[in-house]
C-alpha positions in Angstrom: -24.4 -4.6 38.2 -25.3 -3.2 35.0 -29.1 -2.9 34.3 -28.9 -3.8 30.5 -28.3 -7.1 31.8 -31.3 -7.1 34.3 -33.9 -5.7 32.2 -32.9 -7.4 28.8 -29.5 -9.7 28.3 -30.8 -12.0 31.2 -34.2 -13.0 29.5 -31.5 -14.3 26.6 -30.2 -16.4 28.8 -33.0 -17.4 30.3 -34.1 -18.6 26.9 -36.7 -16.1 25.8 -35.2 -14.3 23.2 -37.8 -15.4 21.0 -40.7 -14.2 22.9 -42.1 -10.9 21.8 -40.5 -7.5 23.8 -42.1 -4.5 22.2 -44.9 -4.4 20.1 -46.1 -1.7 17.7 -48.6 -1.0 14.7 -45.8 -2.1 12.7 -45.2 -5.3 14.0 -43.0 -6.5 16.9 -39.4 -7.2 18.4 -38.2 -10.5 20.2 -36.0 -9.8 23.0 -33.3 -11.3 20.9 -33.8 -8.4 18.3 -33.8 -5.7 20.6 -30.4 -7.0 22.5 -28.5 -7.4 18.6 -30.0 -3.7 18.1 -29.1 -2.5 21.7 -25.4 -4.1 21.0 -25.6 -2.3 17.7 -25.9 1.0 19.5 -23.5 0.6 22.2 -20.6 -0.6 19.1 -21.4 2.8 17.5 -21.2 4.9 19.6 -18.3 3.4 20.9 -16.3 3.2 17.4 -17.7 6.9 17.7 -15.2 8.1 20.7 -18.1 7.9 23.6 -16.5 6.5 26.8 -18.1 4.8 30.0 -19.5 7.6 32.4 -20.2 10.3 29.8 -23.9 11.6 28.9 -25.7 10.3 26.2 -29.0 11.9 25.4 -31.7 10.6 24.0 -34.3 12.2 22.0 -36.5 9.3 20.1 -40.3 9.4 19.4 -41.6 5.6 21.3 -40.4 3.6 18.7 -38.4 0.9 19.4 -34.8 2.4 18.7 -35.2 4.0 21.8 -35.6 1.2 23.9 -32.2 -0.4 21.8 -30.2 3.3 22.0 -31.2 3.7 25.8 -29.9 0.1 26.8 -26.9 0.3 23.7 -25.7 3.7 25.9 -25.8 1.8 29.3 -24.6 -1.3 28.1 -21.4 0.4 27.6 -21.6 2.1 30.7 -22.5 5.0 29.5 -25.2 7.9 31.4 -27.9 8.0 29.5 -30.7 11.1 29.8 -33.8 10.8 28.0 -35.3 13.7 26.3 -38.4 15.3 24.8 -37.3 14.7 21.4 -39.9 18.0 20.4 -37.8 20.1 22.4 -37.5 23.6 21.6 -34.0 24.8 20.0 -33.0 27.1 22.7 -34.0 24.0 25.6 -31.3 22.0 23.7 -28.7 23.8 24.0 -29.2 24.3 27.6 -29.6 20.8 28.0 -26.7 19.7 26.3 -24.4 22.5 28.3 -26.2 21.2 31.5 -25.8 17.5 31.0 -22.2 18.5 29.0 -23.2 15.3 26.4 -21.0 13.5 24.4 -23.5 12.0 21.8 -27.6 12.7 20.6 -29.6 9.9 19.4 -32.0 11.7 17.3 -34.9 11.2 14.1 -33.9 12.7 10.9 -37.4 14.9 11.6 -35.3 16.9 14.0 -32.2 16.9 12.7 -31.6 20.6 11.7 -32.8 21.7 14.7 -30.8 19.4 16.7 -27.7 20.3 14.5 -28.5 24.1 15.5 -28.3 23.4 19.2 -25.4 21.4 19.5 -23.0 23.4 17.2 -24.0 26.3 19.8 -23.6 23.9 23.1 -20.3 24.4 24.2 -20.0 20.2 24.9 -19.8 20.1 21.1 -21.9 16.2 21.0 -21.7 13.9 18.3 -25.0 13.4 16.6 -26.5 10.3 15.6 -29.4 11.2 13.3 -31.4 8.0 12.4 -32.9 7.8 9.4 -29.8 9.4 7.9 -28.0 7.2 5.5 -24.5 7.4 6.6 -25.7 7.2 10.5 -28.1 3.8 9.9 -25.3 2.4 7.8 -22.7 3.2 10.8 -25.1 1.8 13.2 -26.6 -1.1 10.7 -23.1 -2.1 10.1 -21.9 -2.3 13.5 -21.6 -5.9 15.1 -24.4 -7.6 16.6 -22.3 -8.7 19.8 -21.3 -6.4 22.7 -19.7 -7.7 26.1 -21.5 -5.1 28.6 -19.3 -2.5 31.0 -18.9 -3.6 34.3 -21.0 -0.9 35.9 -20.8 -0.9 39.8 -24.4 -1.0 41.6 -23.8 2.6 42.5 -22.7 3.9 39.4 -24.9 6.3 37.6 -27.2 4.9 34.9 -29.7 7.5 34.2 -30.5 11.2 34.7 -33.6 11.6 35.1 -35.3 15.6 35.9 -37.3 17.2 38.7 -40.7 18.5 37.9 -39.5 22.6 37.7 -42.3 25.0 36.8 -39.7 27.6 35.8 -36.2 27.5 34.4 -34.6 24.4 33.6 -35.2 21.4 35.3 -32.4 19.6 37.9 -31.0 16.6 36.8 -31.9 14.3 39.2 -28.6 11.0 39.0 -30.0 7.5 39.4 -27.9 4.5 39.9 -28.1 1.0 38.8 -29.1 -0.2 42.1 -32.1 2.3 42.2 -33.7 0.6 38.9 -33.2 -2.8 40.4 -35.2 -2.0 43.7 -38.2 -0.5 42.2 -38.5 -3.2 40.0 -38.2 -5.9 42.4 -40.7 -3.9 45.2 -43.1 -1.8 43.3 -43.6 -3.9 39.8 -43.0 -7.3 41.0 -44.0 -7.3 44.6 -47.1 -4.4 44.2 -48.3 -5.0 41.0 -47.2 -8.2 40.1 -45.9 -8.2 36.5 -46.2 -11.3 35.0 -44.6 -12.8 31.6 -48.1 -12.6 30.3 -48.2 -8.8 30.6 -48.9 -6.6 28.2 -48.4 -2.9 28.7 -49.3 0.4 27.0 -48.6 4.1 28.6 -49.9 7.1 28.5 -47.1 9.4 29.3 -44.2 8.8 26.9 -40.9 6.8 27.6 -38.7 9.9 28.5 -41.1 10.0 31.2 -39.5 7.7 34.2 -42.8 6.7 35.2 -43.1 5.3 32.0 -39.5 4.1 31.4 -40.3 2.2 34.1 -43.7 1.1 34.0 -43.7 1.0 30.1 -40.3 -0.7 29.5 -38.1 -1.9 32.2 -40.7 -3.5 34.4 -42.4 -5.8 31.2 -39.0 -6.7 30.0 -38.0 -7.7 33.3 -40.7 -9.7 33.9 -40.4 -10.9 30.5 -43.5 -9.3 29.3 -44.1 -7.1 26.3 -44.9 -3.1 25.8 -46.7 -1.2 23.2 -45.1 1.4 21.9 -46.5 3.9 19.8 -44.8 7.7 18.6 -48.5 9.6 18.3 -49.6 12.3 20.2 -51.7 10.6 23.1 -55.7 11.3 23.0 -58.9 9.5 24.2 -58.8 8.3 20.5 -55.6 7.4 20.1 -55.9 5.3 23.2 -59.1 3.5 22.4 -57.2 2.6 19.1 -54.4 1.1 20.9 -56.2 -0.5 23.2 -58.7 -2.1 20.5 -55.7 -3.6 18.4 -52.7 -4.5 21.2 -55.4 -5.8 24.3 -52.8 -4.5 26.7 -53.4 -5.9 30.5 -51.8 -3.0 32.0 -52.3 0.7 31.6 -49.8 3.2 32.6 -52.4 6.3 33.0 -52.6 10.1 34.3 -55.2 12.0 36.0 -55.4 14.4 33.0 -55.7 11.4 30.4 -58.4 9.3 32.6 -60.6 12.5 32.7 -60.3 12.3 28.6 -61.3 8.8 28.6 -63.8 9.3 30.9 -65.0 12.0 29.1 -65.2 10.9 25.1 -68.4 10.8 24.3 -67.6 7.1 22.4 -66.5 5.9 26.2 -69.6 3.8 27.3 -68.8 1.7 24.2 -64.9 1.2 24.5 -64.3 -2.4 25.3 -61.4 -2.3 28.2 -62.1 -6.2 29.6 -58.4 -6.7 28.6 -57.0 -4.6 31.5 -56.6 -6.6 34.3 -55.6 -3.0 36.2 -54.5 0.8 35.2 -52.2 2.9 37.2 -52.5 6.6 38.0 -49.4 9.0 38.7 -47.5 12.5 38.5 -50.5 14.8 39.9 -53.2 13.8 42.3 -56.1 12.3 41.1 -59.8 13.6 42.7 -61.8 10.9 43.7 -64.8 11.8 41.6 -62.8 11.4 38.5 -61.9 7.9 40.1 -65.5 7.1 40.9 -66.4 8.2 37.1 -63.6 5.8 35.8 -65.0 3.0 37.8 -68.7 3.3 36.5 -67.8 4.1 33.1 -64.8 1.3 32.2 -64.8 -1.5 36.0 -61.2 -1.5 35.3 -59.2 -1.4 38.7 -57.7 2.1 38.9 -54.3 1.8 41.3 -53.4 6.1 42.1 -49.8 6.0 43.4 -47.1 8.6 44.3 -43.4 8.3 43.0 -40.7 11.1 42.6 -37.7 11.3 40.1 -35.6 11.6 43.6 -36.9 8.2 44.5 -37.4 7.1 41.0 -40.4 5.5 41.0 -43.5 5.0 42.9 -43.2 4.1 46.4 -46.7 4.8 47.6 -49.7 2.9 46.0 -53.1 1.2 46.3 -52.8 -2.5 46.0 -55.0 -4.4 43.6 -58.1 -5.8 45.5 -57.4 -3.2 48.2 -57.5 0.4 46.3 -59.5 3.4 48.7 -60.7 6.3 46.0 -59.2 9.7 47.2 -55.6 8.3 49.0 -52.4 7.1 47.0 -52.5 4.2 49.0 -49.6 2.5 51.7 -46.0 2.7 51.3 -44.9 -0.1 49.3 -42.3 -2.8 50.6 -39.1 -1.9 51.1 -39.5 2.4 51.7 -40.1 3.6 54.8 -42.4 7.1 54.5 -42.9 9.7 57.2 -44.5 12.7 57.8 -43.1 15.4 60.0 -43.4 19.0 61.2 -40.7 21.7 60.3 -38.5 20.6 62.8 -38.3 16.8 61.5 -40.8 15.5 64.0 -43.4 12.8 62.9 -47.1 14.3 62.9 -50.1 12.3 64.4 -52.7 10.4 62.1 -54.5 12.4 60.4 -52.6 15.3 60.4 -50.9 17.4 57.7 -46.7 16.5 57.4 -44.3 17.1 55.0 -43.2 13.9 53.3 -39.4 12.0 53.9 -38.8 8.5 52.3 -36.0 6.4 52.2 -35.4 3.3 50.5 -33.4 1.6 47.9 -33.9 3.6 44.9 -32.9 7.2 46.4 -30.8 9.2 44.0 -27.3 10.5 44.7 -29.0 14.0 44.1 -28.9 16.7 41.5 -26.3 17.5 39.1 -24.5 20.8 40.4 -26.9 22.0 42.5 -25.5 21.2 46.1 -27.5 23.2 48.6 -30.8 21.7 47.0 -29.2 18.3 47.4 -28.1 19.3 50.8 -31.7 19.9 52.1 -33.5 17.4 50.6 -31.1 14.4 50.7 -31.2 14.6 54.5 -28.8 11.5 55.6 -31.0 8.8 54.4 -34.1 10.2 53.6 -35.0 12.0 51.0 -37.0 15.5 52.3 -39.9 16.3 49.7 -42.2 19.5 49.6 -45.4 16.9 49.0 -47.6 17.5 51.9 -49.8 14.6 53.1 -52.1 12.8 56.0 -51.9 9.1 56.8 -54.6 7.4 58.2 -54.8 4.7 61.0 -54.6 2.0 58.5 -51.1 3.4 57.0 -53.3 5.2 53.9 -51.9 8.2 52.7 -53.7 11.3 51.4 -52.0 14.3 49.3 -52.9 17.4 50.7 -50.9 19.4 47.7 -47.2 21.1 47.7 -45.6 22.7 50.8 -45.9 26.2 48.8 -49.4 25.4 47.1 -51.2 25.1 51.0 -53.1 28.2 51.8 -53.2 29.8 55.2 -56.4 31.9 54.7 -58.0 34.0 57.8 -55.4 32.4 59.8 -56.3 28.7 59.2 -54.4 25.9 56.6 -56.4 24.6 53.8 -55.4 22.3 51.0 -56.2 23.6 47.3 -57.4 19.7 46.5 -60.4 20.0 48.6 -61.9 23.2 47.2 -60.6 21.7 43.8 -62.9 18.3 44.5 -66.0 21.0 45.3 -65.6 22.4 41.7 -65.2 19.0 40.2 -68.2 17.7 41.5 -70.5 20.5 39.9 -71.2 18.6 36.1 -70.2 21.6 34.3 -66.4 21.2 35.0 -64.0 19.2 33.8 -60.3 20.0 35.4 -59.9 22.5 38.3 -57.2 24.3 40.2 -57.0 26.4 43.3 -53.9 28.5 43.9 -53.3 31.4 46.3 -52.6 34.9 46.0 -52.2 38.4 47.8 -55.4 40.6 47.8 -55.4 44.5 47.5 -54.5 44.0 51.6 -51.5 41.9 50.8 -53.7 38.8 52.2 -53.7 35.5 50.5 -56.7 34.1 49.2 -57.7 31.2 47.2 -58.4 32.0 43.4 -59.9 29.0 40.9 -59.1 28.4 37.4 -61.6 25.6 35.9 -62.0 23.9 32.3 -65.3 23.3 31.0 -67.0 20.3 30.6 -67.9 19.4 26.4 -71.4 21.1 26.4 -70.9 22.4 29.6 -72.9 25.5 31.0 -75.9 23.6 31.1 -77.3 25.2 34.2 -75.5 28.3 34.0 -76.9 28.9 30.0 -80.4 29.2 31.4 -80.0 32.1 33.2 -77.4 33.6 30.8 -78.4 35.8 28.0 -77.4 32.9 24.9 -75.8 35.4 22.7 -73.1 37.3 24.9 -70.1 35.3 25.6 -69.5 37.5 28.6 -72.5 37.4 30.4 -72.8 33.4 30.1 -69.3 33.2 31.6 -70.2 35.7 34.0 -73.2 33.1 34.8 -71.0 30.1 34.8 -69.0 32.0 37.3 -71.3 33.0 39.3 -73.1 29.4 39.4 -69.9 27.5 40.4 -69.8 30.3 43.2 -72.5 29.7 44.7 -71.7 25.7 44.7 -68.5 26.3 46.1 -70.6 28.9 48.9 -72.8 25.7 49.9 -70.5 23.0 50.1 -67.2 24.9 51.7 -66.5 26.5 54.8 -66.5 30.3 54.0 -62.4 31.3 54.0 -62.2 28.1 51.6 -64.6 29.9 49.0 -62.5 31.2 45.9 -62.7 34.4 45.6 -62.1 34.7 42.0 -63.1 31.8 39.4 -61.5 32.2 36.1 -62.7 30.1 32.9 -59.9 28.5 31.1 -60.0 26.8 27.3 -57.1 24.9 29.0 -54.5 25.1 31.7 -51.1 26.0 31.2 -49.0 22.4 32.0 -45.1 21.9 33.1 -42.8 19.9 31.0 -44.0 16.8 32.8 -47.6 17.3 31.9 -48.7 18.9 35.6 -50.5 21.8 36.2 -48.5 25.0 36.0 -49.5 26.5 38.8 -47.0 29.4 38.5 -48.4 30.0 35.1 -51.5 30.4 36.6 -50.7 32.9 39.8 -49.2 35.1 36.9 -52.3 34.8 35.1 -54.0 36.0 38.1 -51.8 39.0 38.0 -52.7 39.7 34.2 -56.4 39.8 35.2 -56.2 42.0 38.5 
């Protein structure tokens, strides 16, 4: 098995090469264009010395090239790992020691500092720097045909890496198999990607929510995906949306409170999407009951994990319930247990285990990680959830992000839903920390709504910064005082311009425990 095949050679043979694969603002790419690239790649890099099982990393923008250098590295059975290409200098070197590369596909934008890190990395890659002339003429040049590697199901295809708040992040080895599944359960079987899909995602490709949702799962279906390199705002949405007419939205929590919020969002014109997803941090149910009035587009808020790939718990279309991520999707079996590996009664809090067809083989040299949370077949996550009669399941937050306050467990999300329901706030977050007693206690960070304060500014003195914060403060107090049981109250509420986010895009709630400290 060798996924190159799956996702793109077999729509060849199926006769679609000429239908349209990846669409931009430049134009688009059959699936016949994108193989000849792909093949392209995979000739280069290996006239270039790159052999089957090494690690290829790529750091593109979400242009096409990196749909063709991503299937040209695994089409010769290479590993490939997709990168942030706006890295800083010092992250890749790290990563290139880590991952021990053989080979960078990189913009000519980045080239210098690219150049820096790998003449410092001890793996000593070969960079190929698009938009360079000798590298496009070695690629260019290269022959249009390429008979793909015999991969085995179980070999390695991608690295892919856990959400870490600090340090850098584990790399997180996917086989072929793993890409196959999820495609077949989740895209197909959940969402039903059809030939007449078109896509467009938020998050960018070296995401794997998006690699998946925003590239493998169209082409597989033999669909087509917008890409686009721009940062990713309201604006820049609306204006992709407005010329591409996407059927399919890859979204985030963070980006659906944007949309929600633009002031231009009562006039966007969204009819096209035929559903959005939501993924990678937990999505309130009053920011999904605001997307609902404001756009009627079906909003699907699902749960997936670089360990399991992709998302294997999700709201179905014509069946989604506002506040849960929905049932386990076919083929994954998901339970919650206790510390000691029992399964908890409906309703109450357990620490999530899958298992299923897409489970990775676990993370590149660090084996007591692996060990405990790639328990036999299961994989043993720190998400904490409920399930419902019904099979619905509920995040409740991280194992180390619940709060045992005067004694009694409480889950961050809930005070966090209190805050976002008061119309002066936009994003919240509720973390613990240790009181003057060496007690925890929970401690709110909020974002303002745009022209926010609105009930705080009357009783604030307009021209003092301090004192209308001080106001703000003390009005979301006493919301959160009548709407919370009392040891659920924060105790401190701290006004942010914005929050502090992982490498992912996910609150950094480290960041903001630290911040706490500053402040004490």
């Amino acid at each position: 098995m060798n996924i190159a095949d799956y996702f793109l050679d077999d729509r060849i043979r199926e006769g679609l090469g000429g239908r349209i694969a990846l669409r931009t603002a430049e134009g688009t790419t059959t699936y016949a264009a994108l193989q000849a690239r792909a093949n392209q790649f995979a000739n280069a890099m290996r006239a270039a010395g790159v052999r089957p099982e090494e690690r290829v990393l790529i750091a593109l923008p979400d242009v096409p090239d990196f749909a063709a250098a991503l299937f040209g590295a695994i089409k010769m059975g290479a590993v490939a790992v997709m990168v942030n290409c706006y890295l800083e200098e010092r992250r890749i070197r790290d990563i290139c020691d880590y991952t021990r590369a053989t080979a960078i596909i990189l913009q000519t934008q980045r080239g210098e500092v690219f150049e820096r890190a790998a003449s410092a990395a001890q793996c000593n890659p070969r960079l190929f720097i698009l938009g360079k002339d000798e590298e496009d003429a070695r690629i260019d040049n290269s022959t249009l045909h390429f008979d793909n590697f015999t991969s085995h199901s179980d070999d390695p295809a991608i690295w892919l890496f856990s959400g870490g708040t600090t340090g850098l992040p584990k790399g997180v080895v996917q086989s072929h198999a793993s890409f196959v599944n999820s495609t077949e359960h989740y895209a197909k079987g959940v969402l039903g990607y059809a030939a007449t899909d078109i896509t467009l995602s938020v998050p960018k490709l070296y995401f794997g929510y998006a690699t998946g949702s925003n590239l493998f799962f169209p082409l597989a279906a033999g669909a087509s995906a917008v890409l686009f390199p721009e940062r990713c705002t309201a604006d820049e949405l609306f204006t992709q949306i407005a010329r591409h007419r996407p059927t399919i939205l890859i979204n985030v929590p963070t980006m659906v409170n944007h949309m929600v919020s633009h002031p231009g969002a009562a006039a966007q014109d969204l009819s096209c999407l035929r559903l959005a997803t939501s993924a990678g941090e937990a999505l309130p149910p009053s920011l999904h009951r605001r997307w609902n009035e404001t756009f009627g587009v079906e909003l699907l808020d699902g749960l997936g994990t670089a360990e399991m790939w992709h998302v294997f718990i999700s709201n179905r279309p014509g069946e989604a319930r506002p506040g849960t991520l929905g049932t386990a999707v076919p083929g994954f079996e998901v339970r919650l247990c206790d510390d000691d590996g029992r399964e908890v009664p409906h309703g109450e809090v357990g620490r999530m285990r899958v298992r299923g067809g897409s489970r990775a083989h676990g993370y590149w040299q660090h084996p007591d990680e692996t060990r405990r949370a790639f328990a036999h077949d299961w994989y043993v996550s720190g998400d904490m959830m409920t399930r419902d009669e019904d099979g619905y399941f509920t995040y409740q937050g991280r194992a180390d992000d619940l709060l045992k306050v005067s004694g009694k467990w409480f889950s961050p999300p809930e005070a966090e839903e209190c805050l976002l329901a008061h119309p002066d706030v936009a994003e919240a977050a509720v973390v613990g920390v240790e009181d003057e007693d060496g007690l925890v206690v929970p401690v709110a960070f909020v974002v303002l709504a745009a022209g926010g304060t609105t009930a705080a500014a009357d009783a604030a003195d307009r021209d003092t910064a301090s004192s209308t914060a001080r106001a703000v403060q003390s009005t979301l107090r006493a919301h959160a005082d009548a709407h919370l049981e009392t040891y659920k109250v924060p105790r401190q509420i701290y006004i942010l311009a914005n929050f502090p986010r992982t490498h992912l895009g996910k609150v950094d709630r480290g960041a903001l425990k630290r911040l706490n400290e500053g402040r004490s």
